[in-house]
C-alpha positions as CSV (number, residue, x, y, z in Angstrom):
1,X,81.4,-85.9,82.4
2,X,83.4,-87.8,84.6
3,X,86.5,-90.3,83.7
4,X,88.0,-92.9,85.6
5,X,90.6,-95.3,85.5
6,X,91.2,-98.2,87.5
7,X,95.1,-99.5,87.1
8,X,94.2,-102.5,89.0
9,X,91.9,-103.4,85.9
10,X,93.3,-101.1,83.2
11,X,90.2,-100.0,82.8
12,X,88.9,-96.2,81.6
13,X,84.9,-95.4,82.3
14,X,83.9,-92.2,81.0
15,X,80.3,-91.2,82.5
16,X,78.9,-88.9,80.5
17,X,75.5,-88.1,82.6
18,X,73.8,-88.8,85.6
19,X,71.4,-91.4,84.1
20,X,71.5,-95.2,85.0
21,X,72.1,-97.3,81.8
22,X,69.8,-100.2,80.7
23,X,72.3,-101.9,78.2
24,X,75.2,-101.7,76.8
25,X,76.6,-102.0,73.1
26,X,79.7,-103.3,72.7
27,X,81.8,-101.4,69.9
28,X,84.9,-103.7,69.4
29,X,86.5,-106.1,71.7
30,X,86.9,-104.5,75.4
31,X,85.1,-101.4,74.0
32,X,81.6,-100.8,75.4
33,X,78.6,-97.9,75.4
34,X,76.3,-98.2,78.2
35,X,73.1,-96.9,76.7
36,X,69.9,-96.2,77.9
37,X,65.9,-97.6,77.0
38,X,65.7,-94.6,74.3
39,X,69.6,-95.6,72.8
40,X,71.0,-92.4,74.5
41,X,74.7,-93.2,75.3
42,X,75.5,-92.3,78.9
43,X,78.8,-94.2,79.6
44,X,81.7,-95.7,77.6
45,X,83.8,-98.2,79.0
46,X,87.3,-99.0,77.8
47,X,89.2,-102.3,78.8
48,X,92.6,-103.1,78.8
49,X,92.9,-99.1,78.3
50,X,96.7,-98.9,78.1
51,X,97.1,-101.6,75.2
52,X,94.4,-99.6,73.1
53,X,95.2,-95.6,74.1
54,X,98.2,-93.4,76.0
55,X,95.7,-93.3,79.2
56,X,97.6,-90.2,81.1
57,X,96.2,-88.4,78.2
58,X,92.3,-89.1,78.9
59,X,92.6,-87.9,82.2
60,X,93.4,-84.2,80.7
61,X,91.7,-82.2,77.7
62,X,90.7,-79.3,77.0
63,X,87.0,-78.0,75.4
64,X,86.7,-75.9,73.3
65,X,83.3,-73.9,72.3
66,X,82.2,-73.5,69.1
67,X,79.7,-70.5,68.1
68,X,76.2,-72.5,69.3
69,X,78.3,-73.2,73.0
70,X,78.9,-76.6,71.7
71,X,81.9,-77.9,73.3
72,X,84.0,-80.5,71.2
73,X,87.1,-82.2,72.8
74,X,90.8,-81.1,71.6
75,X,93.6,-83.5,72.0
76,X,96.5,-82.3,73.8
């Protein structure tokens, strides 16, 4: 996974694998999933990222493992 943010845009991308999207989904206003043919999501993109979230947070977290080695995100 990799996040960035743009300030120039206020915008947050968060890749979340290495494969090229063919569409994208858009969840609410300014809030989009690239997706690929088979509906697997393999980006998010968040505009106008500071009005919607506290942005210095997305670019920390921690994971945490759960007993299958499934990681799910903590806030911190």
């Amino acid at each position: 996974m990799k996040v960035q943010y743009d300030t120039e845009a206020d915008a947050i991308y968060i890749k979340l694998g290495n494969q090229k999207p063919d569409g994208v989904v858009e969840m609410s206003e300014g809030v989009n999933l690239d997706t690929t043919s088979d509906d697997k999501i393999v980006g998010i993109e968040i505009l106008n990222a500071s009005k919607k979230m506290n942005v210095k947070t997305i670019l920390s977290y921690e994971l945490a493992l759960d007993k299958e080695g499934i990681g799910s995100p903590l806030h911190s």
